[in-house]
C-alpha positions, -999 to 999 in steps of 0.1 A, spaced: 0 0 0 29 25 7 45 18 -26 7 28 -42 11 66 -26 49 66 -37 34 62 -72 5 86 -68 30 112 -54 51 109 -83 24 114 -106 6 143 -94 39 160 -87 50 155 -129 20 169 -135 27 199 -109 59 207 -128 43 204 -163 19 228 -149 42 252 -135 65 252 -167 37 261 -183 25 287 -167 62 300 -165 61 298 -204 30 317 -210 36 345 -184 69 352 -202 45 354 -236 41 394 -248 10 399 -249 -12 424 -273 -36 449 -258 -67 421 -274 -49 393 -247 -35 373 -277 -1 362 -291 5 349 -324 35 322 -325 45 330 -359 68 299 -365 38 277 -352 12 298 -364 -6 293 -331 -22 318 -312 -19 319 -271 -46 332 -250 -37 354 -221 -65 335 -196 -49 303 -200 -21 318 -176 -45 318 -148 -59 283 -155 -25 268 -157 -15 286 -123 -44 275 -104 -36 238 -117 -3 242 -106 -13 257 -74 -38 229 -67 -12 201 -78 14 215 -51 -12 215 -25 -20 180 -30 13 168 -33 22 183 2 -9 171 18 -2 137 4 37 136 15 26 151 50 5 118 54 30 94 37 56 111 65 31 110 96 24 73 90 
């Protein structure tokens, strides 16, 4: 069973650093005054909300990692 939360810890905090590099990557982004950016060698275009969706992710991610190693450690 302790093997299972090692796992689950592991997993949740991959996705907590995808999450954060993310939203490291799109707060760097210049923005225009219509919230967009145009990648002009993918021809993509970022949306300035997705910053706050990808911080609360990571947010939530790292609090659920600690609470999860805090009860791993207090067993």
């Amino acid at each position: 069973m302790k093997y299972i939360h090692y796992v689950i810890i592991l997993i949740i905090g991959c996705f907590t650093s995808f999450f954060i590099w993310m939203y490291i990557q799109r707060a760097n982004l210049d923005y225009n005054t219509e919230g967009t950016f145009l990648s002009l060698e993918d021809g993509v275009v970022y949306k300035e909300q997705a910053k706050e969706v990808y911080g609360i992710l990571a947010l939530c991610g790292l609090i659920l990692t600690g609470v999860l190693v805090y009860k791993l450690i207090k067993k």
